[in-house]
C-alpha positions in Angstrom: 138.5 159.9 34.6 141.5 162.3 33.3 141.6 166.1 34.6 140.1 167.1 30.8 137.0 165.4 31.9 137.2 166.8 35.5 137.4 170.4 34.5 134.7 169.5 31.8 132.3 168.2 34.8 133.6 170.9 36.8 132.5 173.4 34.7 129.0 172.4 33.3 127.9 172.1 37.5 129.7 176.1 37.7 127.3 177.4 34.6 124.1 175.3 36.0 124.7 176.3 39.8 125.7 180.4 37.9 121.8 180.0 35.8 119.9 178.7 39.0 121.3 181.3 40.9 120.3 183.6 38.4 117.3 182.8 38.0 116.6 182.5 41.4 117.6 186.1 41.8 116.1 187.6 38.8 113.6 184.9 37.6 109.7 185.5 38.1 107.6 183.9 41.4 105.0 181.9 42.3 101.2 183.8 42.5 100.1 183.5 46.0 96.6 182.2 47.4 94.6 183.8 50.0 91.9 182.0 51.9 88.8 183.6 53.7 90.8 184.0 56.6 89.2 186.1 60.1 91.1 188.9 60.9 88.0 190.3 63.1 85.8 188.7 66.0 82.4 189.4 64.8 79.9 187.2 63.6 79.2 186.1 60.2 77.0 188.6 58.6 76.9 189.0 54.7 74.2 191.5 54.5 75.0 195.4 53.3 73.9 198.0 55.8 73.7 201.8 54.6 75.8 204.3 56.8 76.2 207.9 57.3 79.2 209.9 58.1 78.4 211.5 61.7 80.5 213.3 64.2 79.3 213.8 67.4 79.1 217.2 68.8 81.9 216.5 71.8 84.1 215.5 69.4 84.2 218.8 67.6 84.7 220.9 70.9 87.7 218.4 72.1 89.1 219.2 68.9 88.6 222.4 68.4 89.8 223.0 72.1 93.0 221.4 71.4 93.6 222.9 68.7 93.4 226.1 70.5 95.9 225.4 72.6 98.1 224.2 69.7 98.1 227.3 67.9 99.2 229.5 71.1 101.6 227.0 71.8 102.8 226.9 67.8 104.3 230.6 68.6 106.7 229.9 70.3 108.2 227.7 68.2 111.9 229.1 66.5 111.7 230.0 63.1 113.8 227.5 60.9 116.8 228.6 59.2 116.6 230.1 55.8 118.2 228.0 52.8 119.6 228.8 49.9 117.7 226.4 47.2 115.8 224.1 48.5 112.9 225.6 50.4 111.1 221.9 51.7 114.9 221.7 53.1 113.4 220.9 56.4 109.5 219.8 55.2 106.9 221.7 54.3 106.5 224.9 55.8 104.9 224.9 59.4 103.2 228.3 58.0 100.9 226.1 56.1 100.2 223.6 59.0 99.2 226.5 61.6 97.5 228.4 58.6 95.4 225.5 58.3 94.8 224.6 61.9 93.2 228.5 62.4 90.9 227.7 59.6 89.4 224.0 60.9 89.2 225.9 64.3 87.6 229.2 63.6 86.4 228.8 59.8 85.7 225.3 59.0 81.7 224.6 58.3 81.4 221.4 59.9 77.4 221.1 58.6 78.8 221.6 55.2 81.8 219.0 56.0 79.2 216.5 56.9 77.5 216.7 53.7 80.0 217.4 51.4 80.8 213.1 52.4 77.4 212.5 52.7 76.5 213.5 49.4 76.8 210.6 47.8 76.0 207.1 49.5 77.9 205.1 52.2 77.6 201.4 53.3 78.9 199.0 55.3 78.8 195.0 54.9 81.1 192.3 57.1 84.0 190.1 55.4 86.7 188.2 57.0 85.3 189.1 60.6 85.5 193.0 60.0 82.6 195.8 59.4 84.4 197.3 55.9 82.9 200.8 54.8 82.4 201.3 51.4 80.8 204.1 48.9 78.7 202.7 46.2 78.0 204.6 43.4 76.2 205.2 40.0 73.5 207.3 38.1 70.4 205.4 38.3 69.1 208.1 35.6 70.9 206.4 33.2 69.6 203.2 31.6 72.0 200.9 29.6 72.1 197.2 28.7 74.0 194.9 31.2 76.9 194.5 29.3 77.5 198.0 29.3 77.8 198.3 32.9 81.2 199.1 33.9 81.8 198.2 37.6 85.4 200.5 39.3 87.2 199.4 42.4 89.0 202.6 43.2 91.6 202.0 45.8 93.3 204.8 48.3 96.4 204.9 49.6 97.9 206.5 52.8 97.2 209.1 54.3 94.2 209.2 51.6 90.7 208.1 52.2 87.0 207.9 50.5 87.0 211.7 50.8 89.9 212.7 48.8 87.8 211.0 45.6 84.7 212.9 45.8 85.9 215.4 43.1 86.2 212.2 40.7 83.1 210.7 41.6 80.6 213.0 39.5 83.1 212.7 36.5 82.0 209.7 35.8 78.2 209.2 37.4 77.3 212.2 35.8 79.1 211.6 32.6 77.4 213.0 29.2 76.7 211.5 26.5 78.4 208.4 27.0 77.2 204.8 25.8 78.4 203.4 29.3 77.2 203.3 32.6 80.3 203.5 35.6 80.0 202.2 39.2 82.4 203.5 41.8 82.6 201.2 44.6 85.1 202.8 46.7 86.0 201.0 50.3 88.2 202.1 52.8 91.0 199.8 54.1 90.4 197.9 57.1 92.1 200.4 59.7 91.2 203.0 58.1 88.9 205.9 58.6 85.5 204.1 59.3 86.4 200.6 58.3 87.5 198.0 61.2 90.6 197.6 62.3 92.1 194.2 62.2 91.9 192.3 66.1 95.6 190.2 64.8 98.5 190.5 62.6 98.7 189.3 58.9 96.5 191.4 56.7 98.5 192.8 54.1 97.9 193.5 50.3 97.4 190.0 49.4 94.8 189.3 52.3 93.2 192.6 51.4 93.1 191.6 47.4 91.1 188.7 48.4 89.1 190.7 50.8 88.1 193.2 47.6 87.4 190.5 45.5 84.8 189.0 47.9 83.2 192.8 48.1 82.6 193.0 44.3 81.0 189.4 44.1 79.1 190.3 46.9 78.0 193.7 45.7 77.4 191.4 42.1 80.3 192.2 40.4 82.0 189.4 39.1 84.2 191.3 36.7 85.4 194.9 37.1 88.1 197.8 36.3 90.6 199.5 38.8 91.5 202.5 39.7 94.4 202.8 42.3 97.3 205.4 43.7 99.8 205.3 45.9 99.6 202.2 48.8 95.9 201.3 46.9 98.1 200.2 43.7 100.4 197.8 45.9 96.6 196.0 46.2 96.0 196.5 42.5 98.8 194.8 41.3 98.0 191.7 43.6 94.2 191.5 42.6 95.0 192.0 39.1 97.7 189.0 39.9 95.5 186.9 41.6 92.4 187.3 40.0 93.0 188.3 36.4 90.1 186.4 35.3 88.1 188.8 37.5 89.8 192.6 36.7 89.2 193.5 33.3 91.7 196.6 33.6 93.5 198.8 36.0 94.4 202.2 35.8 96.9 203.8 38.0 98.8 206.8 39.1 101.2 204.6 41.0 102.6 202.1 38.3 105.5 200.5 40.0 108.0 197.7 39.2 110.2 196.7 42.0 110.7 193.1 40.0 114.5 192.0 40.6 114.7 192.3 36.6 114.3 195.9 36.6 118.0 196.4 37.9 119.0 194.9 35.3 117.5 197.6 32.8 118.0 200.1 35.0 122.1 199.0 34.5 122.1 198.1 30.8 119.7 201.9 30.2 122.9 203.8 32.0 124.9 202.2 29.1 122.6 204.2 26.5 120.2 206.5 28.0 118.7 208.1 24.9 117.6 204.6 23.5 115.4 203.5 26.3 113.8 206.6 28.1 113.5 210.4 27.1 115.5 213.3 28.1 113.9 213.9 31.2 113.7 210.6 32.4 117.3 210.3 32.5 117.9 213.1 33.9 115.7 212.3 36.9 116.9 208.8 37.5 120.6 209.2 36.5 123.1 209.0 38.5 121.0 206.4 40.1 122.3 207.5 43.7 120.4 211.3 43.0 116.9 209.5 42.7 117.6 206.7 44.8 118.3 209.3 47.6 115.2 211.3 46.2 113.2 208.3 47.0 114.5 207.2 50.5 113.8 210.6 51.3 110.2 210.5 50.3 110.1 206.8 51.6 111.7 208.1 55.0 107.9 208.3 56.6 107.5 204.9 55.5 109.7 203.0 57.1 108.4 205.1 60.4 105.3 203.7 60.1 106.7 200.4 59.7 109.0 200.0 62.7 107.1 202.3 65.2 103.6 203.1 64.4 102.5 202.8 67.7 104.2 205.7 69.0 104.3 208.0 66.0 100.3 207.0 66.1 99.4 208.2 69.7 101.0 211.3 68.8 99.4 212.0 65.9 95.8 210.8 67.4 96.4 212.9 69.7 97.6 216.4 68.2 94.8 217.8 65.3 98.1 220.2 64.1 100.4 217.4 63.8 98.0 215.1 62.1 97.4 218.4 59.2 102.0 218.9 59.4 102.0 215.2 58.2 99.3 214.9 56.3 100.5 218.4 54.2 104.0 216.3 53.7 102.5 213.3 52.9 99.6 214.3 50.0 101.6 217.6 48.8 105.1 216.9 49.4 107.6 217.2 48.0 106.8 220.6 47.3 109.2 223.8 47.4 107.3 226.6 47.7 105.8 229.5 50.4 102.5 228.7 52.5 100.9 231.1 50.4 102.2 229.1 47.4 100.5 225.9 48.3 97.8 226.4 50.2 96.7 228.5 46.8 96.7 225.1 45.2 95.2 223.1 47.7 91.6 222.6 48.3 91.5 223.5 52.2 88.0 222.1 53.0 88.5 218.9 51.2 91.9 218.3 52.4 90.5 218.9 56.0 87.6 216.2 55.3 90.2 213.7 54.6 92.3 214.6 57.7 89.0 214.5 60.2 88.4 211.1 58.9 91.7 209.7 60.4 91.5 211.7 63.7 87.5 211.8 64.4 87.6 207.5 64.2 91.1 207.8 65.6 92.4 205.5 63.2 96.0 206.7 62.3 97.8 204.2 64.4 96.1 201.0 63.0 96.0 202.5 59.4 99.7 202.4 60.1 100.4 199.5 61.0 99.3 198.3 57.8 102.9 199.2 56.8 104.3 196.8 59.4 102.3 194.2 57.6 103.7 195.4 54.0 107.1 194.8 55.6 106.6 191.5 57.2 104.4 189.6 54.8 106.3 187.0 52.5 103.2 186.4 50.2 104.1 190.2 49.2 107.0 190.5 48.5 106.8 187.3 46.6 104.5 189.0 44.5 107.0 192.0 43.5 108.4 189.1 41.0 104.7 188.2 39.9 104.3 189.4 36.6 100.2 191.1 35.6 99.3 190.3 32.5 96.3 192.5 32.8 96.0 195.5 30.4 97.3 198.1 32.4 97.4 201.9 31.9 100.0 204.0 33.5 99.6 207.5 34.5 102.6 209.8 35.9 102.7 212.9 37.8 105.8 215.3 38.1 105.3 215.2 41.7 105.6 211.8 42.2 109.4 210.5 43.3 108.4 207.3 42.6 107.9 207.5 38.9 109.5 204.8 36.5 110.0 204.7 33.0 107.9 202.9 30.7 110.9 200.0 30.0 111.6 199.7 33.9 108.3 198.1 34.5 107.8 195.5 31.8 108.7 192.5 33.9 105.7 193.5 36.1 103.1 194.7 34.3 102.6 192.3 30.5 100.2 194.7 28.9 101.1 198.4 29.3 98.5 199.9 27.1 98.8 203.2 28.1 101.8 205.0 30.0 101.0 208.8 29.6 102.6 211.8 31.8 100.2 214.3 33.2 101.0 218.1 33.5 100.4 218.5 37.0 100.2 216.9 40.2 102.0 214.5 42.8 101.4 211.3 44.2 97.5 211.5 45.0 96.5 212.5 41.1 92.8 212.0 42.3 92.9 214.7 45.0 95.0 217.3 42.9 93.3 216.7 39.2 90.5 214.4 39.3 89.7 215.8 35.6 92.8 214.2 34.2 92.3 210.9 36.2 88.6 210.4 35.2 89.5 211.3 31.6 92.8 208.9 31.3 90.9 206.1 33.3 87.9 206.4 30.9 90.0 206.9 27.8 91.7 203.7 28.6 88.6 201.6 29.8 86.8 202.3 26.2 90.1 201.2 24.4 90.0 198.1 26.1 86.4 197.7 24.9 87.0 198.3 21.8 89.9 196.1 21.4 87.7 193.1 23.2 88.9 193.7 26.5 92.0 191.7 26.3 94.9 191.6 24.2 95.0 187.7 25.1 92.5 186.9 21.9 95.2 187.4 19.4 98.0 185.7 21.7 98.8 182.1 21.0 99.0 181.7 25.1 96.8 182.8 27.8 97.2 183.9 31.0 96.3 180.9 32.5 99.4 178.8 31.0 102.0 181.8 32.3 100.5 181.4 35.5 101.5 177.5 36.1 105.2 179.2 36.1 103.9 182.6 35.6 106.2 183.5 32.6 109.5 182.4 31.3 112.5 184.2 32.3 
């Protein structure tokens, strides 16, 4: 063999070691499978108990005692430095957190608290060896035929919980005039305010997609829409990868690619800006180290809670103030602006029913250590490279650092029906305008019906044959 035919050998091995490599980086992965594995101890019990929300009258005084001594002690804390720009420099302002705190302690109508999450109905059934708490919800008032029944897994995210969505609830039970009936079915994550926490490691999105999808059958919902946000749209995207057959459409305020492929757009779009995104999406994502440094920042709390949520959890179990500091960075932030600024745009009562369901079931520490299991589980991150080729509508908020162009997330999500931006709002869309959620949910739940659901019917492949090598790169 001469050296012509050596070099020729040479190089047909370089470009098919070059294209596996590449594909290997930037091709698509496999779709995971989850079993109905235990992550609790208690016996098998499928049946669906009603529960109430209930806080004991010690509880109260232990808290409001604490946070007596919180506030005196708050005083003597030095005032931070002024800055020039920037005026969440150092987080939000601790004006807001002790502002707060003297309203739960002197102000706060816990009768009225307890109803306000009581109004509508709560249950409880066992899956997977854990109690999981759930709201189930529709207008019994309201008579339709079967097929017009449109069941809604809405999903919360961290530090959100059942309470943050009773705003949106009524926007579609009580909804006039239309030829549908919704039901909400909204569960909290296991860990999480009033659901189980799990007894051993290994429950992450995957494991809780599954887990969802065996609530709906069991509830009789063997098709449904979802709504999600923030961490609840990490377990969207799997259920809608796992069980497309299942989820007939999902709507969220968190649509997010992190599919190798989308460096590659993100490079070629740098090349020509204008042709791929609008004006301000390229100037809020170019230079790509501006938002990559605005995300890590807003990530920063993540990683925490990944690598030591023990500790960061006994101190916020522990502190009422310092569960309200991190719970006004976390729902609000980033947000520059005066206590009097933002606490005019929050809704204090509500946002204090969210943070009493974390510190009255003293659930903060396992809700994050569900971060831990976001980290370590290889089923998800084999899933970022998972494509969903379930119609999909996107909504943004100007709040949000994690926002992403329409073109970025087109390896991960097939059918991106709608992608619309909002006019307000951060990262938890529900809590801050539940009107434009319910109406953008709605608006693209009745385009799906009226295009048959699926896009799939006009398609000359299904799902089904892109998910034996789930699309070709």
């Amino acid at each position: 063999m001469g050296y012509n035919s050596h070099l020729h050998v040479f190089v047909a091995l370089s470009a098919v070691y070059v294209a596996y490599t590449f594909y290997n980086l930037f091709g698509d992965g496999y779709v995971p499978v989850a079993d109905d594995e235990l992550f609790g101890s208690k016996a098998i019990d499928s049946k669906v108990y009603p529960f109430k929300v209930e806080f004991k009258q010690g509880d109260i005084e232990n808290l409001k005692l604490r946070l007596g001594q919180e506030i005196s002690a708050s005083k003597k804390i030095p005032k931070r430095p002024a800055t020039s720009s920037d005026s969440a420099y150092y987080g939000v302002d601790s004006e807001v957190t002790q502002k707060l705190g003297d309203y739960l302690h002197k102000k706060y109508d816990w009768k009225k608290g307890q109803a306000r999450m009581n109004k509508y109905p709560h249950f409880k059934t066992r899956i997977a060896g854990l109690d999981i708490h759930f709201q189930k919800i529709s207008n019994d008032n309201v008579t339709v035929p079967a097929e017009k029944v449109r069941p809604i897994l809405v999903l919360h995210g961290f530090p959100s919980s059942f309470a943050m969505y009773q705003r949106l609830i009524p926007l579609f039970v009580d909804l006039q005039g239309s030829k549908y009936k919704y039901e909400l079915v909204i569960p909290s994550i296991p860990g999480f305010g009033f659901s189980d926490a799990p007894t051993r490691p290994g429950l992450g999105t995957v494991e809780l997609a599954h887990i969802y999808l065996r609530l709906m059958q069991r509830l009789g919902y063997e098709k449904f829409f979802v709504i999600s946000e923030d961490f609840g749209s990490l377990i969207g995207n799997d259920i809608s990868i796992m069980y497309h057959k299942n989820v007939m459409g999902v709507h969220s305020t968190t649509c997010q690619s992190n599919h190798p492929r989308r460096y590659l757009r993100l490079f070629v779009a740098s090349l020509f800006p204008s042709f791929f995104m609008d004006v301000e999406d390229a100037e809020r994502i170019y230079p790509l180290s501006k938002s990559t440094s605005s995300v890590l920042h807003d990530t920063a709390n993540a990683y925490v809670q990944a690598t030591m949520a023990e500790s960061l959890g006994l101190a916020l179990s522990q502190s009422p103030s310092g569960l309200i500091s991190y719970f006004v960075e976390k729902i609000l932030g980033p947000f520059n602006g005066k206590a009097d600024e933002i606490l005019a745009d929050l809704k204090t009562d509500e946002f204090l029913d969210n943070v009493l369901v974390y510190y009255m079931t003293s659930s903060i520490t396992s809700a994050m250590r569900t971060f831990s299991e976001l980290n370590g589980s290889e089923k998800r991150h084999q899933t970022e490279s998972v494509t969903s080729y379930v119609p999909t509508g996107c909504l943004v908020f100007p709040r949000d650092a994690f926002t992403q162009p329409e073109f970025v997330m087109y390896d991960k999500y097939y059918q991106i029906i709608r992608y619309n931006k909002a006019s307000k709002g951060g990262r938890f869309g529900a809590f801050e305008a539940p009107q434009i959620v319910a109406q953008d949910s709605i608006d693209l739940f009745k385009f799906l019906d009226y295009i048959g659901l699926s896009l799939f019917e006009d398609l000359t492949f299904t799902p089904e044959d892109a998910y034996s090598r789930n699309s070709v790169f």
